[in-house]
N, C-alpha and C positions, 0 to 999 in steps of 0.2 A: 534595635539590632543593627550593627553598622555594618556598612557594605563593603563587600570585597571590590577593592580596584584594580583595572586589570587594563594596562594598554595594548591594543585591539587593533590592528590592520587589515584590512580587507586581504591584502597579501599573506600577511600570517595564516590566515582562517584556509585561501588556498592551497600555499603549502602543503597546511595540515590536511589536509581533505584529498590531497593528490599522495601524499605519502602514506595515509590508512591502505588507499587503494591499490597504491602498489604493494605494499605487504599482503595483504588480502590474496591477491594474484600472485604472489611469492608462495602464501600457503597454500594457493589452490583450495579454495574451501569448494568441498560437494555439492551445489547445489542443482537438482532437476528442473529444468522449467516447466510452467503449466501446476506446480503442485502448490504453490500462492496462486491464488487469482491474478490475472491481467486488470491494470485499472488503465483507462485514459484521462480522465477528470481527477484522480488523486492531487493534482495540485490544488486544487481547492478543499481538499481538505486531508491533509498529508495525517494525520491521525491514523489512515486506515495501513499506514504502511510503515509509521511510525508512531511504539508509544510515547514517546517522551515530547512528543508536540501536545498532549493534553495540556489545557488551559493556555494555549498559547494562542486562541482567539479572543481570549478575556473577558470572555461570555460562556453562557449556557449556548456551545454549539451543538445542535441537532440535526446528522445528514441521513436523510435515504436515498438507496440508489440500484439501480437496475441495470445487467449488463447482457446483451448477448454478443457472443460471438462467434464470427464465421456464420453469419445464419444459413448459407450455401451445401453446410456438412453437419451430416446426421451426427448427433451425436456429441455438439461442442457444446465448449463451455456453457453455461449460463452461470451467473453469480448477481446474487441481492446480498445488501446487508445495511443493517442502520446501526449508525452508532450516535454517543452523547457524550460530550468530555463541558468542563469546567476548570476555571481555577479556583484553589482558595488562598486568596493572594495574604492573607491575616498568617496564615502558616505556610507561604512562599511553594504550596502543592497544586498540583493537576491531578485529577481523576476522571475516570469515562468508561463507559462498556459498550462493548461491539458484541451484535450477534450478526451471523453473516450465514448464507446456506449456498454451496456450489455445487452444482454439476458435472459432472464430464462421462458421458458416457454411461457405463455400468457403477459409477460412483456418485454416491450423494454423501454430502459432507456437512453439517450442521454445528457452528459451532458459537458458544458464548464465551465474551472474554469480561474481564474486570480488568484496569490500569491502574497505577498510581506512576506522578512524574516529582521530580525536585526540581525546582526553577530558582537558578543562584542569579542575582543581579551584580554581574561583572562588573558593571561599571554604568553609566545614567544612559545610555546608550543600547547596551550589550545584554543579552539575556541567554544563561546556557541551561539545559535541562538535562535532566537523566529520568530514565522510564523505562518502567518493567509490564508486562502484561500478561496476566496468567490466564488458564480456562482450561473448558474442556471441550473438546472435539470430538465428535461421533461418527463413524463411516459406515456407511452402507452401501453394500453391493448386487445388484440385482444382474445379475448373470444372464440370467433371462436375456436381458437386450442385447445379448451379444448372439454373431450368427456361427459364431467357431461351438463345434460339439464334437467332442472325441471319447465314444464311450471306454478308451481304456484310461483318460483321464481323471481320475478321481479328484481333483482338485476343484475342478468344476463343480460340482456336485457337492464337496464340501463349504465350498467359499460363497456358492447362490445364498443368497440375503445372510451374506456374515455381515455382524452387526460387532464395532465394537466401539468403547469411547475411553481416550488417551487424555490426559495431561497435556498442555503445549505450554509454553510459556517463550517470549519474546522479550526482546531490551532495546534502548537506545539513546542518543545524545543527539539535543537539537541546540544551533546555536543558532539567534536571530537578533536581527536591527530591527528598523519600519523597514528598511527597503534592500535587505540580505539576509539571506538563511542559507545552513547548513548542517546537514542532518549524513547520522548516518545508524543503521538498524540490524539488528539479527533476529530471525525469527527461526522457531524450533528448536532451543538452545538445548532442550533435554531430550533433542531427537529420537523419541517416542516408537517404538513398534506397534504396527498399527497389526503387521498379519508375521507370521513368524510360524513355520511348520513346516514339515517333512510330506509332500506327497506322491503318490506313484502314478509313474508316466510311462504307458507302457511297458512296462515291469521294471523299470527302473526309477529309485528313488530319488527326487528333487526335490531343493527346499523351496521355498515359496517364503521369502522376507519384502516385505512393505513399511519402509522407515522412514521418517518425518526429518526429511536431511535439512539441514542449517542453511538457512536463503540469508543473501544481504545485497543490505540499499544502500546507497551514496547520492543524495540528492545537493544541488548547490542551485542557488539561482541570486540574480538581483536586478532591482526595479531603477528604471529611469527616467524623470521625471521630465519631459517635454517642455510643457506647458499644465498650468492648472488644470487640464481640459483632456493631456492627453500622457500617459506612461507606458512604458516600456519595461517588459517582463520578459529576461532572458532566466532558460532553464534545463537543467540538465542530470541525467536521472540514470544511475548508475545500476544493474543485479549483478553479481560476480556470481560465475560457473566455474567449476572446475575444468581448470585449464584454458580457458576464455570467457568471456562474460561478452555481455548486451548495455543495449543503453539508447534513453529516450533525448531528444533533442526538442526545444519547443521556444518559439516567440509569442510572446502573447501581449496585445494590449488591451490597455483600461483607456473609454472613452466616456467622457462628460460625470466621471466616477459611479455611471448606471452599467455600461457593458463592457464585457471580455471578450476578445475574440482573439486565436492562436492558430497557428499552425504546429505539426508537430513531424517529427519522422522517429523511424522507431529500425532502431540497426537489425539487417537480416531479413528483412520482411517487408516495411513501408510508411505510410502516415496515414496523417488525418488533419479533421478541422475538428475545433471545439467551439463553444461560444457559453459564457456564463450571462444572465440580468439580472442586477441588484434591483428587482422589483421596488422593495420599500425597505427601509432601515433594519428589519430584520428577515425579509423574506429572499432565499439564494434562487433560481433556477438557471440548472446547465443541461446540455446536449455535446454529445464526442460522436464523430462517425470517423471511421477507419477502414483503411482497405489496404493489401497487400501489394505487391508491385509484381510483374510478372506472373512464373504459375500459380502462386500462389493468391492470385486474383480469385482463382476459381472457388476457392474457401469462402468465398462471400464476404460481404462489410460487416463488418461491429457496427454496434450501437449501444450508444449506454444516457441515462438519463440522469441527472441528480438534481433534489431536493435538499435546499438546507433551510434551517432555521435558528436566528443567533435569538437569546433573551440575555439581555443586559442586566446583571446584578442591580439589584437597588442602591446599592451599599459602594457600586462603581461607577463615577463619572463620565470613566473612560469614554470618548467616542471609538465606537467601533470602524477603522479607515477600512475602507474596501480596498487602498493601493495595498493592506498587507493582507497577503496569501495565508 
């Protein structure tokens, strides 16, 4: 099958990537924070935030990972989730499944996905992807853990352990080098009702809707190469809200091609330190701790944990580089 060619600039790829964004912020897309999980370690395995990076480790990649946050405040996040993506490079595809299960409060949230991605080779260089990710999502709400009680609210009363499970599905386009990428993602595309009803609130009627609004990511970053011994990882991580948006900042380097270590800040709120160790050719271990800047110190640090594990096809020669993310 011959390859499509395609001359390719790092500048072009900017452009592009600045101009999605400004559209995006033109349309004001809706999105809630808090209703995706917060990651700090997703650079090591952008999969979870994007599908169309399956197979773009070009191994059988395997991450788990563990997050709390805020441990300071009753009530925050917690989020687990392991996922496994592949290529099958004979049919130029990516596939992977994420189950993941989040917290917040009176909400638990458990969900499975399946992927499937297309990965076109632009040119000997260049690789672009497109990826879809569908599943199904469960919510549950335990009322109970909350200290608000209004016995003329009947909503309470009906919503305590409503349980229900929606449809979600996700997209997106990842372009990459060895030593640049550029991704960018929507999740909730069929923004899903999750609670939708009429209830009465001291004798007046209110509806109560719970919708699965459209979240997106803009991620860019690129590697630079020191020395044999030492690289440089600039990165930069984009969510759009409706009518302003967020964004993470992060340096990070690779030493002696065994460890990672970055810093990060995160707009609105604060930073952190990460650190990943390429243990052995296929074993990952990372650590993120994060804290907030001012009052919102008092929310206490993040912490989150990650595990990965790469198995290299039989049938692929490929060396797996630790300089690409």
């Amino acid at each position: 099958m011959p390859k499509l060619k395609c001359n390719v600039s790092v500048k072009n790829i900017i452009g592009f990537i600045v101009s999605v964004y400004i559209l995006f912020e033109y349309l004001q897309l809706p999105i809630i924070a808090q209703q995706d999980g917060q990651y700090s370690m997703y650079l090591f395995n952008q999969f979870i935030i994007n599908p169309a990076y399956a197979g773009a480790r070009e191994a059988i990649a395997t991450v788990g990972s563990i997050r709390n946050q805020w441990v300071s405040f009753p009530g925050a996040p917690q989020t687990a989730y392991i996922s496994v993506h592949a290529p099958l490079k004979k049919y130029h595809l990516g596939y992977g499944i994420i189950a993941l299960n989040e917290k917040l409060g009176a909400k638990n949230n458990s969900s499975a996905y399946a992927t499937l991605s297309y990965i076109l080779n632009i040119s000997t260089k260049w690789k672009l992807s497109f990826g879809i990710r569908a599943g199904a999502s469960n919510y549950k709400f335990d009322l109970s853990k909350t200290t608000y009680k209004d016995v003329n609210d009947n909503s309470f009363f009906v919503l305590n352990n409503y349980n229900k499970t929606v449809l979600d599905i996700d997209a997106g386009l990842y372009l990459r080098s060895r030593s640049f990428y550029a991704g960018m993602s929507l999740t909730h595309l069929n923004q899903a009702k999750v609670i939708n009803g009429s209830f009465d609130i001291n004798t007046t009627s209110s509806d109560v809707v719970y919708t699965l609004v459209l979240h997106a990511f803009y991620i860019i970053g690129k590697s630079f190469t020191i020395n044999k011994n030492f690289l440089i990882n600039a990165n930069i991580l984009f969510k759009v809200t409706k009518g302003s948006g967020c964004g993470d900042i992060s340096i990070n380097t690779l030493l002696y091609n065994r460890v990672w270590l970055g810093i990060f800040a995160r707009s609105d709120y604060g930073g952190g330190l990460l650190f990943q160790i390429i243990a052995t050719k296929s074993l990952r271990l990372g650590y993120a701790y994060e804290i907030g800047n001012n009052i919102k110190r008092a929310l206490g640090p993040s912490h989150e944990l990650m595990i990965g594990w790469d198995i290299k096809p039989k049938n692929n020669t490929t060396i797996i580089n630790p300089r690409f993310l």
